[in-house]
N, C-alpha and C positions, 0 to 999 in steps of 0.2 A: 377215333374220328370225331371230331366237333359237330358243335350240336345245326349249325348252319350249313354244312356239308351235308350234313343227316337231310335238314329240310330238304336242301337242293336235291339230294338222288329220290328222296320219296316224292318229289316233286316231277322228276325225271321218268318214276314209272310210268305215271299216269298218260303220256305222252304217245302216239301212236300216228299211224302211216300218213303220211305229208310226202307230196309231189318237192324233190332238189331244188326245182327251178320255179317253183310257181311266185306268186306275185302277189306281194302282201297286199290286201284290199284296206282302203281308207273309209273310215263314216264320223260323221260328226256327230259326234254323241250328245253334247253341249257349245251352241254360237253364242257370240256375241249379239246383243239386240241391236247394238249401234253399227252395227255391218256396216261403211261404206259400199251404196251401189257404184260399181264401175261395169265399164261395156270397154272387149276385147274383141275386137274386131280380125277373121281371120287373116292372114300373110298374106296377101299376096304371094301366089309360088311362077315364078315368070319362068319355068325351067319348062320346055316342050317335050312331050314323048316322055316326060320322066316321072312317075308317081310320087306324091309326097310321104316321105318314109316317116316323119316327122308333123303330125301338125301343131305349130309351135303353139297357136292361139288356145288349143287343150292343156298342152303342158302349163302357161305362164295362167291360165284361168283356174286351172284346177290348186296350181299354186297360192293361189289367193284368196282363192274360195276357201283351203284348208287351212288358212294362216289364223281362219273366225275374225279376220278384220275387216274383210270388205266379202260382198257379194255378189258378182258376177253374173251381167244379167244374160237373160235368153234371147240369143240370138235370131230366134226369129222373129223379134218382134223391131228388132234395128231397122231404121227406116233406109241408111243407106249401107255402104261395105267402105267406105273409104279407105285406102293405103298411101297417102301420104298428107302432111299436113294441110294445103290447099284446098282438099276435097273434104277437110271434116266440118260440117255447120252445126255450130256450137247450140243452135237454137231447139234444132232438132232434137239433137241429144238430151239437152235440157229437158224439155217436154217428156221427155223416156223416163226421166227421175236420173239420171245420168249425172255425175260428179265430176270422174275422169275416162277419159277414153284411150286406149290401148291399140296401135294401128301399126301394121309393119308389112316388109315384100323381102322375097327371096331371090336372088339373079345368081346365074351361074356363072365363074371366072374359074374357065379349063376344068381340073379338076374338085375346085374350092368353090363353097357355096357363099355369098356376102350376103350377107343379113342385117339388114334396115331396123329399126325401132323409133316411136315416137311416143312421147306419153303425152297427153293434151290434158288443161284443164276448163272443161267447159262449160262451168261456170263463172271464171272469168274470159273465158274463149284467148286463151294462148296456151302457146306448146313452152312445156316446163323442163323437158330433156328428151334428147334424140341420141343416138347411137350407133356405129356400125361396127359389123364382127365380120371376120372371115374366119371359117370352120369348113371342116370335112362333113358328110354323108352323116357319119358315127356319132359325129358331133352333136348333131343339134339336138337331141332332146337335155342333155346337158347345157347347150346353149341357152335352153328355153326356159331351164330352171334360172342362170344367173339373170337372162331378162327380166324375170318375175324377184328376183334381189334385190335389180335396178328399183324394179317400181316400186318394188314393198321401202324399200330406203328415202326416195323421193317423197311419198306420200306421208311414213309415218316417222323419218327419221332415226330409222333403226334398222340394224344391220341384217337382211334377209338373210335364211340359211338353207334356202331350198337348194342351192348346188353341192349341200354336204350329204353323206352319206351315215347310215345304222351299220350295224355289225347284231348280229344274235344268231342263237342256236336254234334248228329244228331239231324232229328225231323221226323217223319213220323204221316200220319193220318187214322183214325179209324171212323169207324161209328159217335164216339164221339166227334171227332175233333183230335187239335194237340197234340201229343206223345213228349216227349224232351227225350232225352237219352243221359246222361254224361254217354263216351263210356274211356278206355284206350286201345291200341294195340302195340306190338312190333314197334319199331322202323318205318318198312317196312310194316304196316299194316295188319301184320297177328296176331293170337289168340286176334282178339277184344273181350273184356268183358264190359257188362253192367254194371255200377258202380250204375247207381241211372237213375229210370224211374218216368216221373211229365209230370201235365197236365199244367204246367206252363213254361213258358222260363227258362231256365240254363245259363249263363254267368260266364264268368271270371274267369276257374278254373286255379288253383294254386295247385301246386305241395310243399311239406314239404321238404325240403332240403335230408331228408332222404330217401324220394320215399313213406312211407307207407302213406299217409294222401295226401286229394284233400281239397281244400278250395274251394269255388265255391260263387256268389251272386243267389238267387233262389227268383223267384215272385211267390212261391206258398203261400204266403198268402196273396194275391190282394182279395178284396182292401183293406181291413183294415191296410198292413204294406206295400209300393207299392213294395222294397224289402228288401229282407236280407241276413245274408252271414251263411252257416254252414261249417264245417268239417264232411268230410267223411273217415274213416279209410277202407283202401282199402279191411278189412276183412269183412264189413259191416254194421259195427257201424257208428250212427253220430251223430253230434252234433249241437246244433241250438247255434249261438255266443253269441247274446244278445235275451233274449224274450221280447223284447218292439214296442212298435209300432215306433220309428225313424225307418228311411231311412237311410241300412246300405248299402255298397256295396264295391267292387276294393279291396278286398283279397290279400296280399302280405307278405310273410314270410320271417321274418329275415332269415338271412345264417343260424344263429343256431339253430332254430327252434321252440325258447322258446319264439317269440311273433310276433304279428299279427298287420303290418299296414291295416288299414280300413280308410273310407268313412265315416264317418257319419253326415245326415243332420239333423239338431235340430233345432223345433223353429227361423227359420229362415234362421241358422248359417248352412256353410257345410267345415266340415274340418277334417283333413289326428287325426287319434288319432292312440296311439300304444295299444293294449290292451296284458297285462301280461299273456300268458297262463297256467300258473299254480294260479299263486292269480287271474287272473280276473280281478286285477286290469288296469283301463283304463287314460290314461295321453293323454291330448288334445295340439297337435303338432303344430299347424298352427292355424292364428289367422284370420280367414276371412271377420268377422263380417256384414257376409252377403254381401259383395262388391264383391265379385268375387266366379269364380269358381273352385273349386278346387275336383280335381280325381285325380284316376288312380297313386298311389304311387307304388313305385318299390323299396329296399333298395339295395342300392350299395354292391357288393361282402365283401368289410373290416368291414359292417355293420356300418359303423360310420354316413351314412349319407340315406339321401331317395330325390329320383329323383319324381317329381310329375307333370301333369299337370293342368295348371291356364292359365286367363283372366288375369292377374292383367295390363298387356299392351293394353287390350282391343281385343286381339285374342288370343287364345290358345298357350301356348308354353310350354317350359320345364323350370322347375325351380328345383334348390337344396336347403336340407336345414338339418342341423345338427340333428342326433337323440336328441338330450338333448334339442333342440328348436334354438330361434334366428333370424335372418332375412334370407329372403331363397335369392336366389340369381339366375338370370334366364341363364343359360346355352345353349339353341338354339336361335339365329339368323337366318338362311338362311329361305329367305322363311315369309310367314306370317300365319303356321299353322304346329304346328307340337305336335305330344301329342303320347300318350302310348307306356313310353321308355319300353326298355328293357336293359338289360347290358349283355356286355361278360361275361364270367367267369372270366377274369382275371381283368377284371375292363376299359381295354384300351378302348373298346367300348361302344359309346350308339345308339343302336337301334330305330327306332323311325317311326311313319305313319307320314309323309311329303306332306304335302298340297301346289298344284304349282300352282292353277289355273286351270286348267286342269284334275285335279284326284287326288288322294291318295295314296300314293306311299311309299313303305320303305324306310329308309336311314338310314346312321351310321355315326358316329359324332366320330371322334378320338379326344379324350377330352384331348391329352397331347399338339396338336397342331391346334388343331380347325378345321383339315382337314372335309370336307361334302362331301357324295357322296351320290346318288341315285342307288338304285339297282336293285329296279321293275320297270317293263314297264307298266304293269298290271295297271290299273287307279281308283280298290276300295276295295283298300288293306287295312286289319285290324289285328290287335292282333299278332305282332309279337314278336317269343319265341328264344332266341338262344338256339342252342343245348348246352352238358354241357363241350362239347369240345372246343366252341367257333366255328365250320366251318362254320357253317350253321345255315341260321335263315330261320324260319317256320313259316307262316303268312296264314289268311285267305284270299278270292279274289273273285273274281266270274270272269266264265269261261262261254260264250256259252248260259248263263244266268240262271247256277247251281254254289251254292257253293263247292269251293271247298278250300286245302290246297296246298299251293306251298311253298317249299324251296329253297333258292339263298344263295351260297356262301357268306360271308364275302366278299370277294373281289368280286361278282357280275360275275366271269367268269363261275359259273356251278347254272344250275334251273333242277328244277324237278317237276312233279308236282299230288298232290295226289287228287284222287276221288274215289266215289263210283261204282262199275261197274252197279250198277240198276240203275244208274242215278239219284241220292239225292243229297241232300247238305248236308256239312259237317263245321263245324265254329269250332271261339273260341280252336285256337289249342293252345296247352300249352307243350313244351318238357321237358320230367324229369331229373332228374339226373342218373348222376353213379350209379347203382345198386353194393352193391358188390358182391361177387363171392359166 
Protein backbone atom coordinates (compact mmCIF):
# COMPACT_ATOMS: atom_id res chain seq x y z
CA UNK A 1 0.00 0.00 0.00
CA UNK A 2 1.50 3.65 -0.80
CA UNK A 3 2.78 5.72 1.29
CA UNK A 4 -0.25 8.44 0.56
CA UNK A 5 -2.99 5.83 1.24
CA UNK A 6 -0.95 5.08 4.43
CA UNK A 7 -1.30 8.99 5.34
CA UNK A 8 -4.98 8.85 4.30
CA UNK A 9 -6.23 5.69 6.69
CA UNK A 10 -3.95 7.09 9.63
CA UNK A 11 -5.50 10.18 8.97
CA UNK A 12 -8.99 8.18 8.87
CA UNK A 13 -8.49 6.85 12.50
CA UNK A 14 -8.31 9.81 14.22
CA UNK A 15 -11.89 10.69 12.95
CA UNK A 16 -14.93 10.05 15.24
CA UNK A 17 -18.86 10.45 15.80
CA UNK A 18 -20.41 13.25 13.57
CA UNK A 19 -24.18 13.76 13.11
CA UNK A 20 -25.10 12.20 8.76
CA UNK A 21 -26.97 15.24 8.36
CA UNK A 22 -25.45 18.09 10.21
CA UNK A 23 -24.55 21.31 8.47
CA UNK A 24 -21.10 22.33 7.99
CA UNK A 25 -20.62 25.77 9.82
CA UNK A 26 -18.77 28.65 7.93
CA UNK A 27 -16.17 31.34 9.83
CA UNK A 28 -14.04 33.73 8.49
CA UNK A 29 -10.82 33.14 9.44
CA UNK A 30 -9.07 35.76 7.34
CA UNK A 31 -11.31 39.14 5.36
CA UNK A 32 -10.39 41.36 3.06
CA UNK A 33 -9.84 44.95 4.54
CA UNK A 34 -11.27 46.41 1.36
CA UNK A 35 -14.78 44.70 1.96
CA UNK A 36 -17.31 46.54 -0.06
CA UNK A 37 -20.11 47.66 2.30
CA UNK A 38 -23.52 46.72 0.64
CA UNK A 39 -27.06 46.72 2.50
CA UNK A 40 -29.53 43.68 1.36
CA UNK A 41 -32.66 44.57 2.09
CA UNK A 42 -35.22 41.80 3.18
CA UNK A 43 -37.82 40.22 0.23
CA UNK A 44 -40.66 41.32 0.32
CA UNK A 45 -42.66 37.86 0.98
CA UNK A 46 -46.34 38.99 -0.51
CA UNK A 47 -47.60 35.19 0.13
CA UNK A 48 -50.69 35.36 3.09
CA UNK A 49 -51.05 32.59 5.75
CA UNK A 50 -47.91 31.08 4.27
CA UNK A 51 -44.35 31.22 6.40
CA UNK A 52 -41.20 31.98 4.63
CA UNK A 53 -39.43 28.70 4.19
CA UNK A 54 -36.71 30.54 2.68
CA UNK A 55 -35.27 34.02 3.71
CA UNK A 56 -33.64 34.81 0.57
CA UNK A 57 -32.05 38.28 1.97
CA UNK A 58 -29.90 35.52 4.63
CA UNK A 59 -28.90 33.30 1.88
CA UNK A 60 -27.70 36.13 -0.81
CA UNK A 61 -26.03 38.31 2.45
CA UNK A 62 -24.35 35.48 3.86
CA UNK A 63 -23.21 34.72 0.37
CA UNK A 64 -21.40 37.83 0.19
CA UNK A 65 -20.31 38.28 3.27
CA UNK A 66 -18.34 34.83 2.82
CA UNK A 67 -17.05 35.78 -0.69
CA UNK A 68 -14.48 38.28 1.90
CA UNK A 69 -15.34 40.93 -0.79
CA UNK A 70 -18.02 42.84 0.40
CA UNK A 71 -19.67 43.38 3.91
CA UNK A 72 -23.10 43.35 4.54
CA UNK A 73 -24.27 45.64 6.70
CA UNK A 74 -26.79 45.39 9.88
CA UNK A 75 -29.83 45.64 9.21
CA UNK A 76 -31.10 47.35 11.76
CA UNK A 77 -29.57 50.20 11.30
CA UNK A 78 -31.35 50.64 7.47
CA UNK A 79 -33.34 53.52 7.67
CA UNK A 80 -35.97 52.28 5.28
CA UNK A 81 -37.01 48.33 4.00
CA UNK A 82 -37.69 49.27 0.34
CA UNK A 83 -38.75 46.36 -2.22
CA UNK A 84 -38.80 47.85 -5.37
CA UNK A 85 -36.63 50.31 -7.10
CA UNK A 86 -38.92 53.56 -6.69
CA UNK A 87 -38.80 53.38 -2.97
CA UNK A 88 -34.93 53.18 -2.64
CA UNK A 89 -33.38 56.84 -1.74
CA UNK A 90 -30.05 56.74 -2.72
CA UNK A 91 -29.15 59.44 -0.19
CA UNK A 92 -30.23 57.61 2.69
CA UNK A 93 -28.35 54.77 1.97
CA UNK A 94 -25.42 56.95 1.19
CA UNK A 95 -25.29 58.44 4.60
CA UNK A 96 -25.31 54.45 5.99
CA UNK A 97 -21.75 54.19 4.26
CA UNK A 98 -23.76 52.08 1.66
CA UNK A 99 -22.18 51.26 -2.03
CA UNK A 100 -24.93 49.10 -3.31
CA UNK A 101 -28.23 48.08 -2.20
CA UNK A 102 -29.84 44.67 -2.72
CA UNK A 103 -33.89 44.79 -2.78
CA UNK A 104 -36.42 42.07 -3.88
CA UNK A 105 -40.35 40.61 -3.25
CA UNK A 106 -41.84 37.36 -3.47
CA UNK A 107 -45.62 36.78 -5.19
CA UNK A 108 -47.26 33.60 -5.49
CA UNK A 109 -48.36 32.19 -9.19
CA UNK A 110 -50.77 28.86 -8.05
CA UNK A 111 -48.19 26.78 -7.25
CA UNK A 112 -44.94 28.58 -8.34
CA UNK A 113 -43.35 31.33 -6.25
CA UNK A 114 -41.89 34.69 -8.85
CA UNK A 115 -39.10 36.18 -7.39
CA UNK A 116 -38.10 39.92 -8.09
CA UNK A 117 -34.50 41.08 -7.70
CA UNK A 118 -32.92 44.51 -8.03
CA UNK A 119 -29.28 45.49 -7.37
CA UNK A 120 -29.05 49.43 -7.18
CA UNK A 121 -26.02 51.46 -7.10
CA UNK A 122 -26.25 54.32 -4.68
CA UNK A 123 -23.88 56.05 -5.25
CA UNK A 124 -24.55 56.97 -8.45
CA UNK A 125 -28.29 56.40 -7.37
CA UNK A 126 -29.39 54.08 -10.51
CA UNK A 127 -30.41 50.45 -10.67
CA UNK A 128 -27.66 48.44 -12.60
CA UNK A 129 -29.73 44.98 -13.01
CA UNK A 130 -33.00 43.62 -12.19
CA UNK A 131 -34.42 40.12 -12.62
CA UNK A 132 -37.22 37.67 -12.37
CA UNK A 133 -37.34 33.80 -11.64
CA UNK A 134 -40.14 31.46 -11.15
CA UNK A 135 -39.25 28.47 -8.79
CA UNK A 136 -40.89 26.08 -6.58
CA UNK A 137 -40.99 26.12 -2.52
CA UNK A 138 -37.60 23.66 -2.71
CA UNK A 139 -36.27 25.95 -4.78
CA UNK A 140 -35.48 28.92 -3.36
CA UNK A 141 -32.65 28.65 -1.16
CA UNK A 142 -30.82 27.50 -4.36
CA UNK A 143 -32.46 30.54 -5.91
CA UNK A 144 -30.97 32.82 -3.41
CA UNK A 145 -27.49 31.37 -3.89
CA UNK A 146 -27.60 32.12 -7.89
CA UNK A 147 -28.99 35.73 -6.96
CA UNK A 148 -25.94 36.29 -4.79
CA UNK A 149 -23.96 35.04 -8.49
CA UNK A 150 -26.01 37.67 -10.05
CA UNK A 151 -24.54 40.34 -7.75
CA UNK A 152 -21.28 39.02 -7.09
CA UNK A 153 -20.87 39.03 -11.25
CA UNK A 154 -22.27 42.70 -11.55
CA UNK A 155 -20.25 44.20 -8.91
CA UNK A 156 -16.96 42.34 -9.38
CA UNK A 157 -16.96 40.98 -12.82
CA UNK A 158 -16.45 37.44 -12.05
CA UNK A 159 -18.22 34.40 -12.17
CA UNK A 160 -20.06 33.68 -8.65
CA UNK A 161 -20.01 30.03 -7.54
CA UNK A 162 -22.30 30.10 -4.58
CA UNK A 163 -25.02 27.96 -6.55
CA UNK A 164 -22.17 25.11 -6.80
CA UNK A 165 -21.83 22.47 -4.50
CA UNK A 166 -18.62 20.32 -2.20
CA UNK A 167 -18.69 16.71 -1.96
CA UNK A 168 -16.28 15.27 1.21
CA UNK A 169 -16.20 12.46 3.62
CA UNK A 170 -17.41 12.23 7.28
CA UNK A 171 -16.87 9.13 9.58
CA UNK A 172 -18.77 8.69 12.81
CA UNK A 173 -18.97 5.45 15.08
CA UNK A 174 -21.39 2.92 16.19
CA UNK A 175 -21.52 0.08 18.40
CA UNK A 176 -19.83 -1.69 15.32
CA UNK A 177 -17.13 0.64 14.81
CA UNK A 178 -16.19 3.20 12.06
CA UNK A 179 -19.32 4.66 9.64
CA UNK A 180 -17.67 6.63 6.42
CA UNK A 181 -20.04 8.84 4.64
CA UNK A 182 -19.38 10.38 1.12
CA UNK A 183 -21.65 13.42 2.03
CA UNK A 184 -22.43 16.54 -0.80
CA UNK A 185 -23.80 19.96 0.42
CA UNK A 186 -24.45 23.44 -1.00
CA UNK A 187 -21.82 25.54 -1.41
CA UNK A 188 -22.22 27.02 2.33
CA UNK A 189 -22.81 23.74 3.81
CA UNK A 190 -26.38 23.44 4.04
CA UNK A 191 -29.00 20.44 2.47
CA UNK A 192 -25.97 17.80 3.16
CA UNK A 193 -27.03 14.47 1.60
CA UNK A 194 -25.71 11.15 2.15
CA UNK A 195 -24.42 9.80 -1.18
CA UNK A 196 -22.88 6.50 -0.14
CA UNK A 197 -22.68 4.91 3.62
CA UNK A 198 -19.32 1.84 4.16
CA UNK A 199 -17.73 0.30 6.87
CA UNK A 200 -14.60 0.98 5.02
CA UNK A 201 -12.47 4.34 4.35
CA UNK A 202 -13.79 6.58 1.30
CA UNK A 203 -11.03 8.73 -0.32
CA UNK A 204 -10.62 10.88 -3.38
CA UNK A 205 -13.81 11.78 -4.68
CA UNK A 206 -14.03 13.38 -7.91
CA UNK A 207 -16.64 15.15 -9.33
CA UNK A 208 -17.91 14.43 -13.42
CA UNK A 209 -17.38 17.66 -15.18
CA UNK A 210 -21.14 17.65 -15.42
CA UNK A 211 -21.96 17.49 -11.58
CA UNK A 212 -24.15 14.20 -11.92
CA UNK A 213 -21.42 11.55 -11.10
CA UNK A 214 -18.71 11.13 -7.98
CA UNK A 215 -15.78 8.88 -8.67
CA UNK A 216 -14.29 8.05 -5.26
CA UNK A 217 -11.31 5.16 -4.29
CA UNK A 218 -13.20 2.75 -1.62
CA UNK A 219 -11.28 -0.11 0.68
CA UNK A 220 -14.43 -1.90 1.17
CA UNK A 221 -13.07 -4.78 -0.21
CA UNK A 222 -10.00 -5.17 2.22
CA UNK A 223 -8.35 -7.45 2.22
CA UNK A 224 -8.63 -9.27 -0.81
CA UNK A 225 -8.37 -5.95 -3.20
CA UNK A 226 -6.54 -3.19 -0.59
CA UNK A 227 -8.43 -0.79 -2.95
CA UNK A 228 -10.49 0.43 -5.65
CA UNK A 229 -12.32 3.11 -7.41
CA UNK A 230 -16.20 3.17 -8.33
CA UNK A 231 -18.68 5.74 -9.79
CA UNK A 232 -21.66 6.87 -8.07
CA UNK A 233 -24.37 8.58 -10.13
CA UNK A 234 -25.74 11.05 -7.80
CA UNK A 235 -29.41 9.43 -8.28
CA UNK A 236 -28.08 6.42 -6.77
CA UNK A 237 -26.63 4.00 -9.04
CA UNK A 238 -22.95 2.80 -9.04
CA UNK A 239 -20.64 1.38 -10.52
CA UNK A 240 -17.45 -0.72 -9.58
CA UNK A 241 -14.54 0.53 -12.38
CA UNK A 242 -12.64 -2.64 -12.72
CA UNK A 243 -13.68 -6.16 -10.77
CA UNK A 244 -10.16 -7.53 -10.27
CA UNK A 245 -8.06 -7.77 -7.61
CA UNK A 246 -5.22 -4.84 -8.63
CA UNK A 247 -4.79 -1.86 -6.70
CA UNK A 248 -6.80 0.87 -8.22
CA UNK A 249 -7.06 4.27 -6.85
CA UNK A 250 -6.68 8.71 -7.53
CA UNK A 251 -9.90 9.04 -9.83
CA UNK A 252 -9.66 11.94 -12.15
CA UNK A 253 -11.92 12.92 -14.96
CA UNK A 254 -11.26 14.25 -18.27
CA UNK A 255 -12.95 17.89 -18.78
CA UNK A 256 -15.32 15.99 -21.15
CA UNK A 257 -16.19 13.39 -19.23
CA UNK A 258 -15.78 10.46 -21.65
CA UNK A 259 -12.59 9.05 -19.60
CA UNK A 260 -11.17 8.28 -16.35
CA UNK A 261 -7.35 8.90 -15.27
CA UNK A 262 -6.65 6.14 -12.54
CA UNK A 263 -3.82 4.50 -10.37
CA UNK A 264 -3.24 1.33 -11.07
CA UNK A 265 -0.67 -1.12 -9.24
CA UNK A 266 0.08 -4.46 -11.23
CA UNK A 267 2.35 -7.00 -10.49
CA UNK A 268 4.78 -4.83 -9.24
CA UNK A 269 4.33 -1.86 -11.84
CA UNK A 270 2.15 1.38 -10.55
CA UNK A 271 1.16 3.64 -13.25
CA UNK A 272 -1.32 6.67 -14.27
CA UNK A 273 -3.76 4.51 -17.31
CA UNK A 274 -6.63 6.27 -18.92
CA UNK A 275 -9.52 3.93 -19.12
CA UNK A 276 -12.42 4.65 -22.05
CA UNK A 277 -15.74 4.98 -20.36
CA UNK A 278 -17.82 3.99 -22.84
CA UNK A 279 -15.61 0.94 -24.46
CA UNK A 280 -13.85 0.11 -21.12
CA UNK A 281 -11.11 0.21 -22.99
CA UNK A 282 -7.86 0.75 -20.83
CA UNK A 283 -4.31 2.48 -22.32
CA UNK A 284 -1.26 2.50 -19.90
CA UNK A 285 0.23 6.06 -19.68
CA UNK A 286 3.26 6.16 -17.72
CA UNK A 287 6.00 3.67 -17.85
CA UNK A 288 7.29 3.09 -14.10
CA UNK A 289 8.48 -0.14 -14.19
CA UNK A 290 8.34 -0.45 -10.70
CA UNK A 291 11.22 2.37 -10.01
CA UNK A 292 9.10 4.95 -8.72
CA UNK A 293 6.11 6.16 -7.59
CA UNK A 294 3.63 7.36 -9.27
CA UNK A 295 -0.30 8.94 -8.03
CA UNK A 296 -2.63 11.30 -7.87
CA UNK A 297 -3.14 12.41 -11.71
CA UNK A 298 -5.19 15.51 -12.42
CA UNK A 299 -5.86 16.37 -16.46
CA UNK A 300 -5.23 19.96 -17.29
CA UNK A 301 -8.41 22.04 -18.24
CA UNK A 302 -7.56 21.83 -22.57
CA UNK A 303 -7.37 18.00 -21.72
CA UNK A 304 -4.32 17.67 -23.76
CA UNK A 305 -2.18 16.78 -20.92
CA UNK A 306 -2.17 15.15 -16.97
CA UNK A 307 -0.26 16.71 -14.08
CA UNK A 308 0.71 13.66 -11.62
CA UNK A 309 2.73 12.93 -8.72
CA UNK A 310 6.28 10.93 -8.72
CA UNK A 311 9.79 10.04 -6.86
CA UNK A 312 11.41 9.85 -9.97
CA UNK A 313 14.10 12.68 -8.25
CA UNK A 314 13.93 10.67 -5.22
CA UNK A 315 11.12 12.95 -3.29
CA UNK A 316 7.81 13.65 -4.40
CA UNK A 317 6.96 16.24 -6.96
CA UNK A 318 4.85 17.30 -9.89
CA UNK A 319 5.51 16.05 -13.09
CA UNK A 320 3.49 16.59 -16.77
CA UNK A 321 2.97 14.48 -19.31
CA UNK A 322 1.05 14.27 -22.63
CA UNK A 323 -2.46 12.34 -22.94
CA UNK A 324 -1.08 10.21 -26.02
CA UNK A 325 2.17 9.29 -23.86
CA UNK A 326 6.03 10.28 -23.98
CA UNK A 327 8.40 11.49 -21.55
CA UNK A 328 6.67 13.45 -18.64
CA UNK A 329 8.42 16.36 -17.66
CA UNK A 330 8.76 17.74 -13.86
CA UNK A 331 7.11 21.03 -13.36
CA UNK A 332 7.68 21.89 -9.32
CA UNK A 333 10.87 23.05 -8.09
CA UNK A 334 10.43 25.06 -4.78
CA UNK A 335 10.76 23.12 -1.99
CA UNK A 336 11.50 19.37 -1.84
CA UNK A 337 7.86 17.94 -1.51
CA UNK A 338 5.06 18.85 -3.29
CA UNK A 339 2.19 16.48 -4.76
CA UNK A 340 -1.63 16.56 -5.26
CA UNK A 341 -2.04 19.41 -7.93
CA UNK A 342 -4.99 20.73 -8.67
CA UNK A 343 -5.67 23.33 -11.68
CA UNK A 344 -7.63 26.50 -12.02
CA UNK A 345 -10.32 26.49 -14.39
CA UNK A 346 -8.67 28.46 -16.64
CA UNK A 347 -5.44 26.51 -16.72
CA UNK A 348 -3.10 29.64 -15.25
CA UNK A 349 -2.80 27.79 -11.99
CA UNK A 350 -1.55 24.77 -10.26
CA UNK A 351 -2.44 24.04 -6.93
CA UNK A 352 -0.62 22.00 -4.86
CA UNK A 353 0.34 20.39 -0.75
CA UNK A 354 3.78 22.03 -0.26
CA UNK A 355 6.27 20.50 1.96
CA UNK A 356 8.72 23.15 3.78
CA UNK A 357 10.05 21.28 6.53
CA UNK A 358 7.97 22.34 8.92
CA UNK A 359 4.27 21.13 7.69
CA UNK A 360 2.12 20.96 4.67
CA UNK A 361 0.92 23.63 3.30
CA UNK A 362 -0.95 24.71 -0.03
CA UNK A 363 0.60 26.53 -2.82
CA UNK A 364 -0.02 27.75 -6.30
CA UNK A 365 2.50 27.74 -9.06
CA UNK A 366 1.63 30.40 -11.93
CA UNK A 367 2.80 27.94 -14.68
CA UNK A 368 3.26 31.07 -17.39
CA UNK A 369 5.96 32.51 -15.11
CA UNK A 370 7.07 30.03 -12.56
CA UNK A 371 5.88 32.45 -9.97
CA UNK A 372 5.37 30.23 -6.16
CA UNK A 373 3.56 31.28 -3.30
CA UNK A 374 2.23 29.72 -0.14
CA UNK A 375 -1.08 30.23 1.08
CA UNK A 376 -1.88 28.21 4.29
CA UNK A 377 -0.30 28.79 7.52
CA UNK A 378 -2.12 25.69 8.65
CA UNK A 379 0.83 23.06 8.81
CA UNK A 380 -1.22 19.46 7.61
CA UNK A 381 -2.92 20.61 4.77
CA UNK A 382 -4.40 17.85 2.22
CA UNK A 383 -6.53 17.59 -0.91
CA UNK A 384 -7.01 20.73 -2.40
CA UNK A 385 -9.98 21.51 -4.75
CA UNK A 386 -10.31 24.96 -6.75
CA UNK A 387 -13.64 26.18 -6.93
CA UNK A 388 -15.08 26.34 -10.60
CA UNK A 389 -14.58 30.00 -10.74
CA UNK A 390 -10.96 29.72 -9.91
CA UNK A 391 -11.43 32.19 -6.38
CA UNK A 392 -10.97 29.93 -4.05
CA UNK A 393 -9.24 26.64 -3.14
CA UNK A 394 -10.77 24.24 -0.58
CA UNK A 395 -8.34 21.94 1.18
CA UNK A 396 -8.57 19.62 4.27
CA UNK A 397 -6.37 20.69 7.67
CA UNK A 398 -6.87 20.00 11.08
CA UNK A 399 -7.83 22.55 13.55
CA UNK A 400 -7.75 22.29 17.55
CA UNK A 401 -7.10 18.50 16.71
CA UNK A 402 -10.51 17.96 14.49
CA UNK A 403 -10.76 17.72 10.86
CA UNK A 404 -11.84 20.19 9.33
CA UNK A 405 -12.32 22.15 5.72
CA UNK A 406 -10.75 25.62 4.99
CA UNK A 407 -10.86 27.82 2.00
CA UNK A 408 -7.99 30.57 0.98
CA UNK A 409 -8.32 32.89 -1.75
CA UNK A 410 -6.21 32.35 -4.89
CA UNK A 411 -4.25 35.26 -3.86
CA UNK A 412 -4.12 34.13 -0.09
CA UNK A 413 -5.84 37.69 1.13
CA UNK A 414 -9.44 35.95 2.44
CA UNK A 415 -9.65 32.24 4.58
CA UNK A 416 -12.65 30.75 5.93
CA UNK A 417 -13.05 28.00 7.57
CA UNK A 418 -15.59 25.07 7.57
CA UNK A 419 -16.65 22.49 10.46
CA UNK A 420 -19.05 20.44 11.94
CA UNK A 421 -20.94 22.06 14.82
CA UNK A 422 -20.97 18.60 16.94
CA UNK A 423 -17.54 18.72 16.68
CA UNK A 424 -16.35 15.73 13.79
CA UNK A 425 -14.11 15.67 11.23
CA UNK A 426 -14.75 16.40 8.04
CA UNK A 427 -11.84 15.40 4.91
CA UNK A 428 -11.23 14.67 1.33
CA UNK A 429 -13.17 17.94 0.06
CA UNK A 430 -13.75 18.09 -3.57
CA UNK A 431 -15.64 21.37 -5.18
CA UNK A 432 -18.11 20.77 -8.09
CA UNK A 433 -18.75 22.42 -11.00
CA UNK A 434 -21.25 24.95 -12.46
CA UNK A 435 -24.58 23.57 -12.21
CA UNK A 436 -26.71 24.84 -14.84
CA UNK A 437 -29.81 26.70 -14.35
Amino acid sequence: MDILIKRGLAALTLWFSVNAHAILQIEITQGIESAAPIAVVPFAWNVPNVPQPVKLDEVIGNDLRLSGYFNPMSQKDFLSWPTQGSQVRCQDWRMLGAENVVIGRVSPIGQIFEVSYELHDVLRCQRIDGLSYRVRAAELRRLGHQIADQVFKMLTGIRGAFATRIAYVVAKKDVKGPVYELQIADWDGHNPTTILTSRQSIISPAWSPDGTKLAYASFEHLPRVPVTVYIQDLEGTRERLFSTNDQVSAPAWSPDGTQLAVVISRKGERDIHIVDLRTKAVRRLTRSLGTSFTTEPIWAPDGRSIVYTDDLGGRPQLYRIDVRGGRPQRISFEGTYNTRATFSPDGKLLGMVHGDGAGYHIAVLELATGAFRVLSKTSLDESPSFAPNGSMILFATRDRGRGVLTAVSADGRMRQSFSLAEGGDVREPAWGPFLTP
